[in-house]
mmCIF file of the C-alpha atoms, coordinates in Angstrom:
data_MODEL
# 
_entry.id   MODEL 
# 
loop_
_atom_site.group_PDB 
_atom_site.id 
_atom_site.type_symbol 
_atom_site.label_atom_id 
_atom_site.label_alt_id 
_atom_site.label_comp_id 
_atom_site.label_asym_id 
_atom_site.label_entity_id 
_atom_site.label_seq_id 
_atom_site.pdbx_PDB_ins_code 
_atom_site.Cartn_x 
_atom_site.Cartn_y 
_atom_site.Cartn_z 
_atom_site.occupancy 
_atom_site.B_iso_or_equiv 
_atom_site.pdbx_formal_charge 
_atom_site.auth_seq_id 
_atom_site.auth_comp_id 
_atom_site.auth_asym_id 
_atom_site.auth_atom_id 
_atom_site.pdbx_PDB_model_num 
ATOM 1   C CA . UNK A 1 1   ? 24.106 166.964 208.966 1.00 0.00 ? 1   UNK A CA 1 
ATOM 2   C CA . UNK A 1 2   ? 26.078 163.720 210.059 1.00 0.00 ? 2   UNK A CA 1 
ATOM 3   C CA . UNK A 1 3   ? 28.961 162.997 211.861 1.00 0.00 ? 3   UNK A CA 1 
ATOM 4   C CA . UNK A 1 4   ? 32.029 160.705 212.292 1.00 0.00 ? 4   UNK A CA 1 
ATOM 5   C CA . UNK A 1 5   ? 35.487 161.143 213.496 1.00 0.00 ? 5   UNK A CA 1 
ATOM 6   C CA . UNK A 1 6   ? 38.297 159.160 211.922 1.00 0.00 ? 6   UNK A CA 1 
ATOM 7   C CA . UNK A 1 7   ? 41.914 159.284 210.575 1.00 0.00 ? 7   UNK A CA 1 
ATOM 8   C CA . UNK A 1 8   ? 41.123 159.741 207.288 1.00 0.00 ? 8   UNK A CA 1 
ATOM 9   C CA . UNK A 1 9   ? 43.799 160.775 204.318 1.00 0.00 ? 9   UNK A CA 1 
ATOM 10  C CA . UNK A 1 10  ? 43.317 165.316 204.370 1.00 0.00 ? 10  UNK A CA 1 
ATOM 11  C CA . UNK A 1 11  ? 45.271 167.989 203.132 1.00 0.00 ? 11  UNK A CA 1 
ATOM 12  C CA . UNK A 1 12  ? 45.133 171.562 202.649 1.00 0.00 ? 12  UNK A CA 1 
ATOM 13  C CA . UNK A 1 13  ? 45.718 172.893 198.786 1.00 0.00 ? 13  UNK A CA 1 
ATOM 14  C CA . UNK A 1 14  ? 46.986 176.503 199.110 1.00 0.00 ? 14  UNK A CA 1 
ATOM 15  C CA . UNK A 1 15  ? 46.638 177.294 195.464 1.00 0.00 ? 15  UNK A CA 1 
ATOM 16  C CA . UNK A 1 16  ? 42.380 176.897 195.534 1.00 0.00 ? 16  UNK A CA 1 
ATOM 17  C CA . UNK A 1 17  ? 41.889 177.386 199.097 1.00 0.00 ? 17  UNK A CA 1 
ATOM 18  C CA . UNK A 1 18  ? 40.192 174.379 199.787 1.00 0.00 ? 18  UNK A CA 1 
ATOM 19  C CA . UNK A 1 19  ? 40.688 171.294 201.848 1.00 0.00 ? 19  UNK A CA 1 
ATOM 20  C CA . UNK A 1 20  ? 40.928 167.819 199.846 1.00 0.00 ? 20  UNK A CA 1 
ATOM 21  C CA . UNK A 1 21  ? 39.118 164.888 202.235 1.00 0.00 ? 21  UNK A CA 1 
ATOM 22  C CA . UNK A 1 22  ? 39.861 160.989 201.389 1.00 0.00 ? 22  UNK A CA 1 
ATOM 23  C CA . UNK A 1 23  ? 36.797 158.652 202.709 1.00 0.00 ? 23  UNK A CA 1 
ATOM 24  C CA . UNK A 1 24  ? 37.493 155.065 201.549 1.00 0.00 ? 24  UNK A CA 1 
ATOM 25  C CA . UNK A 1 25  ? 35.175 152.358 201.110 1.00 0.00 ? 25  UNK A CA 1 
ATOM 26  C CA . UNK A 1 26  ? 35.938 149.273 202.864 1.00 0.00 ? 26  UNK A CA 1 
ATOM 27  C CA . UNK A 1 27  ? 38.139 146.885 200.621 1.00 0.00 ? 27  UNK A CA 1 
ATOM 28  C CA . UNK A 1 28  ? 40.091 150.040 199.713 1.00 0.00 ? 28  UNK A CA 1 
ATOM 29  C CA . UNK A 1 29  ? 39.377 149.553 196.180 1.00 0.00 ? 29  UNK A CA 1 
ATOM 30  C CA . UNK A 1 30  ? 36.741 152.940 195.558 1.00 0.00 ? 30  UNK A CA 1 
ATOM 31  C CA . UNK A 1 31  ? 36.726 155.859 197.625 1.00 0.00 ? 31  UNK A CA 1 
ATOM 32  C CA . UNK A 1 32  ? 35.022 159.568 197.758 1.00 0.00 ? 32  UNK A CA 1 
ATOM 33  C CA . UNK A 1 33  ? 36.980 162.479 197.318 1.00 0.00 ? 33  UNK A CA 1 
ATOM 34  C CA . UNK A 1 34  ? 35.965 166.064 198.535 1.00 0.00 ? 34  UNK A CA 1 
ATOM 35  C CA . UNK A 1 35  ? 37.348 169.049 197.865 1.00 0.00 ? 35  UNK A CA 1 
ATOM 36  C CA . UNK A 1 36  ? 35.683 171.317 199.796 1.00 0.00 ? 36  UNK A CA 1 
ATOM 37  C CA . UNK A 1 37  ? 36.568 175.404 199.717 1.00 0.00 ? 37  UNK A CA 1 
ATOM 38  C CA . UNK A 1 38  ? 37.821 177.346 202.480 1.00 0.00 ? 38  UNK A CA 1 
ATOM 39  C CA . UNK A 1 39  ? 35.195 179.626 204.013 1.00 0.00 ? 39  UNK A CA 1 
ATOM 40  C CA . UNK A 1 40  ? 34.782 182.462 202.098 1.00 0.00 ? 40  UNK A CA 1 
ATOM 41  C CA . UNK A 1 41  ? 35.870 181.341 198.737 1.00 0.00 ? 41  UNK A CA 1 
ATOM 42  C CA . UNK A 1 42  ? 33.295 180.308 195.949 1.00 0.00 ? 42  UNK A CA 1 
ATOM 43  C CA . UNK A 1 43  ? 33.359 177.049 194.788 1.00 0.00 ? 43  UNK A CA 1 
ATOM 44  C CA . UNK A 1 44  ? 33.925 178.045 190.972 1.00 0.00 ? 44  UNK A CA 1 
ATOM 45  C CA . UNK A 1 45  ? 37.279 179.508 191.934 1.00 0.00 ? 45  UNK A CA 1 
ATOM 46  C CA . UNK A 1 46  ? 38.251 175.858 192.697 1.00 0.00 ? 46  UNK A CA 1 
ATOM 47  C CA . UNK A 1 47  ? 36.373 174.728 189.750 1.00 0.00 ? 47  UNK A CA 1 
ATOM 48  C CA . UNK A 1 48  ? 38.126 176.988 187.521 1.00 0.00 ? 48  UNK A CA 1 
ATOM 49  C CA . UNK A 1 49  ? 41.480 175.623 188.685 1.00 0.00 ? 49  UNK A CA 1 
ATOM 50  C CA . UNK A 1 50  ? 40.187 172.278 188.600 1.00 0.00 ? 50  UNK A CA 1 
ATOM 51  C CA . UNK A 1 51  ? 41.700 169.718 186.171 1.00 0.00 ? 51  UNK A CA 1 
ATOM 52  C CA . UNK A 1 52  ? 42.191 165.813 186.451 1.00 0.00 ? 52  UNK A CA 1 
ATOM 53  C CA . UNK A 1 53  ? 46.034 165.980 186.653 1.00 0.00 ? 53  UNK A CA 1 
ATOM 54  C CA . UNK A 1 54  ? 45.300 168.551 189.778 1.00 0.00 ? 54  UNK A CA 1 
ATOM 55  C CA . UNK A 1 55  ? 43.417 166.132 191.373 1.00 0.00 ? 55  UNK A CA 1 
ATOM 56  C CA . UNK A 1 56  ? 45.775 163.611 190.861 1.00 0.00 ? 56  UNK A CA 1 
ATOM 57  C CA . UNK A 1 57  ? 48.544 165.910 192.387 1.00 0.00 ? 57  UNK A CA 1 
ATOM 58  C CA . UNK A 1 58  ? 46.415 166.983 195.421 1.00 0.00 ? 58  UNK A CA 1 
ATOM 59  C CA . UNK A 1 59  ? 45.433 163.874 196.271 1.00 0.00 ? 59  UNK A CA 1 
ATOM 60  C CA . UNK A 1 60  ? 48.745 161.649 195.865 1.00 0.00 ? 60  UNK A CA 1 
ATOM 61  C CA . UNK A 1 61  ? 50.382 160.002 198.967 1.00 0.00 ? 61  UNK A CA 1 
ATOM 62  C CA . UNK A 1 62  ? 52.755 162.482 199.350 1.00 0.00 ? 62  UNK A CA 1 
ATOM 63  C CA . UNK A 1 63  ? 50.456 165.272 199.262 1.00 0.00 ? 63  UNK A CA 1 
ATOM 64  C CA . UNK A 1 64  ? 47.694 163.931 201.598 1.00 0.00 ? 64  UNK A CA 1 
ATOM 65  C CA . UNK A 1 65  ? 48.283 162.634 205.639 1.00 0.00 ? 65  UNK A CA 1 
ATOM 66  C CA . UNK A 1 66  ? 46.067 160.551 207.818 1.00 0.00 ? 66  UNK A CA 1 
ATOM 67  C CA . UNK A 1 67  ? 45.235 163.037 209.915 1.00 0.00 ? 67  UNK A CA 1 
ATOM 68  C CA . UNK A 1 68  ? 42.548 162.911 212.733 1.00 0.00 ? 68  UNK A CA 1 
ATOM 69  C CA . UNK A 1 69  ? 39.551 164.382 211.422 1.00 0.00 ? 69  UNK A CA 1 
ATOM 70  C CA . UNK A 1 70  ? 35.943 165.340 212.586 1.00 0.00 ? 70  UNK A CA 1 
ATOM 71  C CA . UNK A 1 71  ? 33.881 165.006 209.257 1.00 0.00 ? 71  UNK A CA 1 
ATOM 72  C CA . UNK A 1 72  ? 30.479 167.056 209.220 1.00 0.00 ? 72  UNK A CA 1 
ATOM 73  C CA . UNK A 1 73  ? 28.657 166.055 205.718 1.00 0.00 ? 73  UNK A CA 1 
ATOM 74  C CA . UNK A 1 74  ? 24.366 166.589 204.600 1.00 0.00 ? 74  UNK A CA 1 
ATOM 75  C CA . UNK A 1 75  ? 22.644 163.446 203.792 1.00 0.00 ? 75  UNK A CA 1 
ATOM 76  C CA . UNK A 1 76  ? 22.072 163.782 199.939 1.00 0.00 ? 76  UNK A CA 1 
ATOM 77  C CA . UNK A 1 77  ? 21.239 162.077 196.900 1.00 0.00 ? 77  UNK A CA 1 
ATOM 78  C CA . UNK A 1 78  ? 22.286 163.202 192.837 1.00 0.00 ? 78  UNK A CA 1 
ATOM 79  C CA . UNK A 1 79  ? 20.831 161.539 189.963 1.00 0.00 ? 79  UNK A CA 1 
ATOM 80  C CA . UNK A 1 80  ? 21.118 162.620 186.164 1.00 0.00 ? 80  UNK A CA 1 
ATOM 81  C CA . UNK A 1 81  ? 19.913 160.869 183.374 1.00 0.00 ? 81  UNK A CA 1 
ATOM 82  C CA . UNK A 1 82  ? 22.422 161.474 180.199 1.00 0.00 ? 82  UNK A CA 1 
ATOM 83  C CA . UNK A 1 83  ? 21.185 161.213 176.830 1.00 0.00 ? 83  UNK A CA 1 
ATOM 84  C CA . UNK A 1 84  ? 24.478 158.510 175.327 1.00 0.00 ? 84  UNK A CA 1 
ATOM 85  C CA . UNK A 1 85  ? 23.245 158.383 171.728 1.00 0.00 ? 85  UNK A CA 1 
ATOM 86  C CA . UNK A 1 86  ? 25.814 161.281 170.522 1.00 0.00 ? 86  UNK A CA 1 
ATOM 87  C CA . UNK A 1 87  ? 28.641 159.286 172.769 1.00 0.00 ? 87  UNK A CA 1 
ATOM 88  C CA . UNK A 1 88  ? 28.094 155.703 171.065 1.00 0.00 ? 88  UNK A CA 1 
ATOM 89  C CA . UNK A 1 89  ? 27.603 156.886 167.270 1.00 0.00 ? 89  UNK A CA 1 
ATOM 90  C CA . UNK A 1 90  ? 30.950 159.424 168.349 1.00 0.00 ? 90  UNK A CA 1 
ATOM 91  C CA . UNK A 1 91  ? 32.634 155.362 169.317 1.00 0.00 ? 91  UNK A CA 1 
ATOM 92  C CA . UNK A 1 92  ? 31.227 154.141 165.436 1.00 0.00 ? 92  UNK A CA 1 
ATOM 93  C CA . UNK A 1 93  ? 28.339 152.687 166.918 1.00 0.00 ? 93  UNK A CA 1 
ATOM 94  C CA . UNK A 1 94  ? 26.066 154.405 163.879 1.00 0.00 ? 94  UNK A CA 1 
ATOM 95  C CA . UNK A 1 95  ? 24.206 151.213 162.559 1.00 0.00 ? 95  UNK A CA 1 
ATOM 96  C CA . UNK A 1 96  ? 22.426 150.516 165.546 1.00 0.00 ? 96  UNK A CA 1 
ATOM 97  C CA . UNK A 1 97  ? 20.013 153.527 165.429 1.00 0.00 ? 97  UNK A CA 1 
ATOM 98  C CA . UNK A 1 98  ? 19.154 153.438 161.860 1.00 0.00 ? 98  UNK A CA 1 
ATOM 99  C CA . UNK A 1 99  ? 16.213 151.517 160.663 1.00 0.00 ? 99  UNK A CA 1 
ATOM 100 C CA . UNK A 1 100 ? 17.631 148.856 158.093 1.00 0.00 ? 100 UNK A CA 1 
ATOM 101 C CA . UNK A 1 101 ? 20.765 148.921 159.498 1.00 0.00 ? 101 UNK A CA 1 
ATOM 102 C CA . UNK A 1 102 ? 20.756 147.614 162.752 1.00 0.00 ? 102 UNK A CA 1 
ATOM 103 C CA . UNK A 1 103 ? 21.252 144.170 163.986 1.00 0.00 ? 103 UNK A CA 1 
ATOM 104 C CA . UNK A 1 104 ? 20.125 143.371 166.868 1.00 0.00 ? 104 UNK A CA 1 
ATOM 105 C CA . UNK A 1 105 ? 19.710 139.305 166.000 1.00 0.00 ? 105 UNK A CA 1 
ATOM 106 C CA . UNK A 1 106 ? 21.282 138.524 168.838 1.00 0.00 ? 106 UNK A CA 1 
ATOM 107 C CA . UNK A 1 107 ? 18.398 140.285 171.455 1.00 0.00 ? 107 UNK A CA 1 
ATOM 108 C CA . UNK A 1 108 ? 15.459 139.805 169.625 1.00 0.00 ? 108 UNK A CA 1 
ATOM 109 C CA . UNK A 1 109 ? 13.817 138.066 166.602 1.00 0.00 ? 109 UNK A CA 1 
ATOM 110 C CA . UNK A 1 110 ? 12.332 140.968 164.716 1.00 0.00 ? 110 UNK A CA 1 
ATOM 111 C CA . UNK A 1 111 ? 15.121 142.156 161.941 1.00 0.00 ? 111 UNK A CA 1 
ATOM 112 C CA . UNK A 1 112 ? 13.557 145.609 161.622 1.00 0.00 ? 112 UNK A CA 1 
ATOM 113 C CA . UNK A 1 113 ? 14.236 146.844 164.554 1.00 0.00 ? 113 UNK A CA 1 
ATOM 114 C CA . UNK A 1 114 ? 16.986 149.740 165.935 1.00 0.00 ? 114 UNK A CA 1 
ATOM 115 C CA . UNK A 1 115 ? 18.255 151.816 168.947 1.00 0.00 ? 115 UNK A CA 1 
ATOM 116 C CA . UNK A 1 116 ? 16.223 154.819 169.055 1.00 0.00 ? 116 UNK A CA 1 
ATOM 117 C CA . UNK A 1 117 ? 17.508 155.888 172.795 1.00 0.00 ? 117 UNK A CA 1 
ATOM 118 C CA . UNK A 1 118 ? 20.426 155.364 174.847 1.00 0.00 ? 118 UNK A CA 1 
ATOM 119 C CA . UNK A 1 119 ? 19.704 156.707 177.912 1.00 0.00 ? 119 UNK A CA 1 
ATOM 120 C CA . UNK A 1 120 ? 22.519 156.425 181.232 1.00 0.00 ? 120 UNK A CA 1 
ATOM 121 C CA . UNK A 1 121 ? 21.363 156.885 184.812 1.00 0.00 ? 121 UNK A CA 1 
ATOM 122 C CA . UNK A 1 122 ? 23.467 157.876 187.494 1.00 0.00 ? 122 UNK A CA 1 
ATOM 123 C CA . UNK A 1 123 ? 22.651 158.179 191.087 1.00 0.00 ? 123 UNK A CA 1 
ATOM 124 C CA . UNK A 1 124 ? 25.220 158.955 194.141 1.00 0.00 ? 124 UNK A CA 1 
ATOM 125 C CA . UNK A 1 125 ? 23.618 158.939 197.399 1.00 0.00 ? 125 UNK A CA 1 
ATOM 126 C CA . UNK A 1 126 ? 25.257 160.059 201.092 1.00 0.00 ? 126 UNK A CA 1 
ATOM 127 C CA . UNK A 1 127 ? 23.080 158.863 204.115 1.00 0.00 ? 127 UNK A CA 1 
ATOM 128 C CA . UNK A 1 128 ? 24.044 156.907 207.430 1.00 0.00 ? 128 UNK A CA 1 
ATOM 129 C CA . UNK A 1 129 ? 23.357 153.685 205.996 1.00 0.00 ? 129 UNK A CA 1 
ATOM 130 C CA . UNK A 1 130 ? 26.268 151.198 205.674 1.00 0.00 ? 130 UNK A CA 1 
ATOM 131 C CA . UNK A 1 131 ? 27.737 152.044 208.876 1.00 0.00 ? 131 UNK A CA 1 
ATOM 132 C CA . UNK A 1 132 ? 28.073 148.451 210.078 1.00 0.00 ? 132 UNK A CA 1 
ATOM 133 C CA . UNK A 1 133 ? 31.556 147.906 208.149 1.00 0.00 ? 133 UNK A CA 1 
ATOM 134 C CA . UNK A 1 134 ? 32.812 151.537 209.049 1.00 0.00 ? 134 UNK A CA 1 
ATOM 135 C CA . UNK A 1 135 ? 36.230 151.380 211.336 1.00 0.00 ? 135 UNK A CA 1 
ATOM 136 C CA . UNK A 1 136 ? 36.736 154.653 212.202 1.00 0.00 ? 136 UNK A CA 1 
ATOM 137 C CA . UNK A 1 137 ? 35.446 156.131 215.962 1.00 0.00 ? 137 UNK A CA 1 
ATOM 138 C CA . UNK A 1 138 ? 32.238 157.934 216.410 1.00 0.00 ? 138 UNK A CA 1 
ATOM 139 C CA . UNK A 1 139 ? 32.377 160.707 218.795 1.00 0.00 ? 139 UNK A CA 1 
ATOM 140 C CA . UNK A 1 140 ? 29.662 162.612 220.847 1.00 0.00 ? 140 UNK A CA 1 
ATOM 141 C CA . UNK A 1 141 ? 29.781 166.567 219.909 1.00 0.00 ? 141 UNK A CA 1 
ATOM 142 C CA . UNK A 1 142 ? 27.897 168.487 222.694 1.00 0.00 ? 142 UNK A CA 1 
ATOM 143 C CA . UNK A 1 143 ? 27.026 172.267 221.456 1.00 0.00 ? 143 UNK A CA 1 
ATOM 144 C CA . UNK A 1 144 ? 30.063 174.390 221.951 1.00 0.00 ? 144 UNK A CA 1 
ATOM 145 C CA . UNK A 1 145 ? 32.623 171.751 223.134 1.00 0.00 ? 145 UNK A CA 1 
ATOM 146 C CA . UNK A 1 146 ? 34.348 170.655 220.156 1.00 0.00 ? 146 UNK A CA 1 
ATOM 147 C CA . UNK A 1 147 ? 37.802 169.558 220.185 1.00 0.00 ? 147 UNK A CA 1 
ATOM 148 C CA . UNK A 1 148 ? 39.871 172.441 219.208 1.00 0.00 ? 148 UNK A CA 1 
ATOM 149 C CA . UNK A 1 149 ? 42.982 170.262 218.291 1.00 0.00 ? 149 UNK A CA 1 
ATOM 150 C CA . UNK A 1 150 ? 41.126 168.461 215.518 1.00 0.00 ? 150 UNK A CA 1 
ATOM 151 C CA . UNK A 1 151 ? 40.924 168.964 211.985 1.00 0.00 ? 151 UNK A CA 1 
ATOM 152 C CA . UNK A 1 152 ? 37.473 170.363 210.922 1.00 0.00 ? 152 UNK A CA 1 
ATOM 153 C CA . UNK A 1 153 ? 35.489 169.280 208.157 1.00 0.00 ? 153 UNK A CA 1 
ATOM 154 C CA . UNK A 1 154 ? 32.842 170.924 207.664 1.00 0.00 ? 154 UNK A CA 1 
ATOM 155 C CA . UNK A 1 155 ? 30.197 171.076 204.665 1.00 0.00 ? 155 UNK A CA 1 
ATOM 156 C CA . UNK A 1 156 ? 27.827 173.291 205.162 1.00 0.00 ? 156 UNK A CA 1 
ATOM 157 C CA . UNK A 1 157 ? 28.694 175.176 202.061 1.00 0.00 ? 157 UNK A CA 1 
ATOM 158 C CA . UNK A 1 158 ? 29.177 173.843 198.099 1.00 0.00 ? 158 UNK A CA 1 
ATOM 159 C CA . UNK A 1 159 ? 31.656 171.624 197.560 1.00 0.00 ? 159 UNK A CA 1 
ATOM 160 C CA . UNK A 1 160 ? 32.933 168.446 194.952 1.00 0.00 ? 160 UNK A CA 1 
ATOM 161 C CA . UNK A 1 161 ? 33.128 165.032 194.962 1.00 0.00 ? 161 UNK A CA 1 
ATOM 162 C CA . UNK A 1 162 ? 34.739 162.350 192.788 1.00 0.00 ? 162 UNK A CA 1 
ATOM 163 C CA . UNK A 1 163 ? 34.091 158.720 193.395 1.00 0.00 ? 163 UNK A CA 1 
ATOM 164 C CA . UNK A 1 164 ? 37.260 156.488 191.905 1.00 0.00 ? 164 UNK A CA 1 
ATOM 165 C CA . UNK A 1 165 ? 38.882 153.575 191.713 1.00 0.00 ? 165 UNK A CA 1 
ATOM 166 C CA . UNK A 1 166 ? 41.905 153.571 194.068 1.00 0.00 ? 166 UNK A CA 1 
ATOM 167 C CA . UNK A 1 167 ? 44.383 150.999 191.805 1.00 0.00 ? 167 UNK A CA 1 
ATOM 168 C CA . UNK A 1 168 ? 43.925 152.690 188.794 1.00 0.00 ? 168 UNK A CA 1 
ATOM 169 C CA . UNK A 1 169 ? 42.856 156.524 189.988 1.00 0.00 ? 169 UNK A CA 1 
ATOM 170 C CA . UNK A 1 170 ? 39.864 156.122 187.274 1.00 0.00 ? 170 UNK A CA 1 
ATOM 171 C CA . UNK A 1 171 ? 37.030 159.009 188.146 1.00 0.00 ? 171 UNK A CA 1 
ATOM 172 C CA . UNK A 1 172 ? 34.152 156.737 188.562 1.00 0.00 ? 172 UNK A CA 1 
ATOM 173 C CA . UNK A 1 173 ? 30.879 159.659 189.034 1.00 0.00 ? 173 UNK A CA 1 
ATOM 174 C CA . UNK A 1 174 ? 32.002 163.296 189.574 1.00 0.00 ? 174 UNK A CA 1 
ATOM 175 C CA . UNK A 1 175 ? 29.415 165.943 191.203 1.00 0.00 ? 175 UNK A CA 1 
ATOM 176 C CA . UNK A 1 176 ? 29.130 169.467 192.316 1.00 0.00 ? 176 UNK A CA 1 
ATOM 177 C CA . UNK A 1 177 ? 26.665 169.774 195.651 1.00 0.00 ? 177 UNK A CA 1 
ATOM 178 C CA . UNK A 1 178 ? 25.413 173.236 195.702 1.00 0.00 ? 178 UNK A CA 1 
ATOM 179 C CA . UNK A 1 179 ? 22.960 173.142 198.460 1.00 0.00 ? 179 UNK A CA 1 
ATOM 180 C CA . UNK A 1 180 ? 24.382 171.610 201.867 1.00 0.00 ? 180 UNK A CA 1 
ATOM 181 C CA . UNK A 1 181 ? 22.562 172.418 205.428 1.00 0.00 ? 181 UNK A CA 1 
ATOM 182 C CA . UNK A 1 182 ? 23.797 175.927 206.664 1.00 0.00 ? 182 UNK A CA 1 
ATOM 183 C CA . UNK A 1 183 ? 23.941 174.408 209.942 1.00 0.00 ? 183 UNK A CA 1 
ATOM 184 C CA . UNK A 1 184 ? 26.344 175.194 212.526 1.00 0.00 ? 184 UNK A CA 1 
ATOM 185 C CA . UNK A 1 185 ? 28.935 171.840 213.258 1.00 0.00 ? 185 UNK A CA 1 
ATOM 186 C CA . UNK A 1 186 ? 28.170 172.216 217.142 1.00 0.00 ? 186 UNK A CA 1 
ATOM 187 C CA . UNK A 1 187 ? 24.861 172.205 216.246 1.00 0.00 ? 187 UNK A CA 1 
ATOM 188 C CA . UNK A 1 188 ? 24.744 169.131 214.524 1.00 0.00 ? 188 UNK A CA 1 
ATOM 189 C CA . UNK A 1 189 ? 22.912 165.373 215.551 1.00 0.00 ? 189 UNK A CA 1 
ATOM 190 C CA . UNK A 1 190 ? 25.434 162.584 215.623 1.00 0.00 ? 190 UNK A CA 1 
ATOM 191 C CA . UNK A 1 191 ? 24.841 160.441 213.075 1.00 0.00 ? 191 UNK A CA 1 
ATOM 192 C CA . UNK A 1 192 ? 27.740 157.906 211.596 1.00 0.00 ? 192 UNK A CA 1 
ATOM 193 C CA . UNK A 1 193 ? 28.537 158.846 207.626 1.00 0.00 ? 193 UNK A CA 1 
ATOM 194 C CA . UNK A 1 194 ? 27.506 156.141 205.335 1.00 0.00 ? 194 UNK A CA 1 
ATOM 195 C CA . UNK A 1 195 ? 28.279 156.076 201.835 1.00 0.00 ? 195 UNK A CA 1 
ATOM 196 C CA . UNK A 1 196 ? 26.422 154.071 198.922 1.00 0.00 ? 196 UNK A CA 1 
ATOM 197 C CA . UNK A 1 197 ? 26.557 153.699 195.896 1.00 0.00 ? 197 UNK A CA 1 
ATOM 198 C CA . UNK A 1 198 ? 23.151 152.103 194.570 1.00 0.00 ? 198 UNK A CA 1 
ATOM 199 C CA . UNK A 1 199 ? 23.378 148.711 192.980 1.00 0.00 ? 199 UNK A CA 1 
ATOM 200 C CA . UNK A 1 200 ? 22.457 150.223 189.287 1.00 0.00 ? 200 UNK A CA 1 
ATOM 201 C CA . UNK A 1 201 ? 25.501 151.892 189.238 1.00 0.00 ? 201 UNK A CA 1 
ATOM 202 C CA . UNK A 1 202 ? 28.937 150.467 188.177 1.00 0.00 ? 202 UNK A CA 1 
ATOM 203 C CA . UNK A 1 203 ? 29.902 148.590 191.511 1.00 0.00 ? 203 UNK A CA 1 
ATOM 204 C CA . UNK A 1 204 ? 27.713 148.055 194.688 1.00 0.00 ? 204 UNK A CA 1 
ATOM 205 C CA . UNK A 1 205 ? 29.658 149.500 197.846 1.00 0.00 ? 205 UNK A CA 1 
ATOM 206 C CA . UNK A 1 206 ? 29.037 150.666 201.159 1.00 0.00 ? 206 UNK A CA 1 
ATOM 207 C CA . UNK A 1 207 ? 31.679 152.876 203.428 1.00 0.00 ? 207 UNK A CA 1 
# 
């Protein structure tokens, strides 16, 4: 598990039972979203409630506060390959995959060529790299002393996350983490929380 404390944006959403975390990535312009469910309560309750006008609500200005926050989240990494043929012939784009058809002058000589695959690749990864343009403070945790006063954020059980565009609130990747550590907070290493998004994917950004 890592670690960072921070003011970050937080709120509480009575409805799912779940507490809504704000990380942004420096430059303000992208940022993660978590939504991560009160102990106890399954994740596909909050999934089941879960629509992109929610979001919107729990996560608006009003709803959130900067609130001091120690952040426990795994290191992972999500990939998942999606097949876009169905998506670009659903847009019109039907020419391109049939033999005959297709023009694809402007990429290559040969006129009797066409798309057979579309294939998208998406990777999110979470890991302690990026730090160096993080402003938030790090804090020690020794077993059994943490600060009672602060918020706790803890995933060590399934949650969501949405990376999006802050100006326009455009959902960017979505994912559902199924697996974190089940590893105590107190018992946790320090390490700071980097987030990156890998340069293949729309937009190159560290937090």
């Amino acid at each position: 598990m890592m670690f960072q404390g921070g003011k970050f944006p937080w709120a509480h959403v009575s409805e799912v039972q779940a507490q809504v975390l704000e990380l942004p990535y420096v430059g303000q312009e992208l940022s993660m979203v978590i939504v991560l469910p009160d102990e106890g309560v399954d994740l596909s309750t909050v999934e089941k409630s879960l629509t992109f006008e929610k979001l919107q609500t729990w996560t608006r200005p009003g709803q959130m506060e900067r609130t001091e926050v120690e952040v426990f989240l795994p290191r992972f990494k999500l990939g998942e390959n999606y097949n876009m043929v169905p998506v670009m012939q659903a847009l019109g784009v039907v020419d391109a995959f049939q033999q005959g058809k297709a023009d694809l002058s402007g990429m290559v000589v040969d006129s009797e060529l066409c798309l057979s695959k579309f294939v998208h690749r998406s990777v999110v990864e979470v890991n302690e790299v990026g730090t160096e343009a993080v402003v938030v403070t790090a804090v020690m945790v020794i077993p059994g002393c943490c600060e009672k006063s602060l918020r706790m954020f803890c995933a060590d059980h399934p949650f969501l996350f949405f990376i999006r565009h802050s100006a326009t609130h455009s959902l960017l990747f979505c994912g559902r983490f199924a697996s974190p550590w089940g590893v105590h907070p107190c018992a946790c290493k320090q390490f700071p929380l980097g987030l990156q998004i890998p340069a293949q994917t729309p937009g190159s950004c560290r937090i």
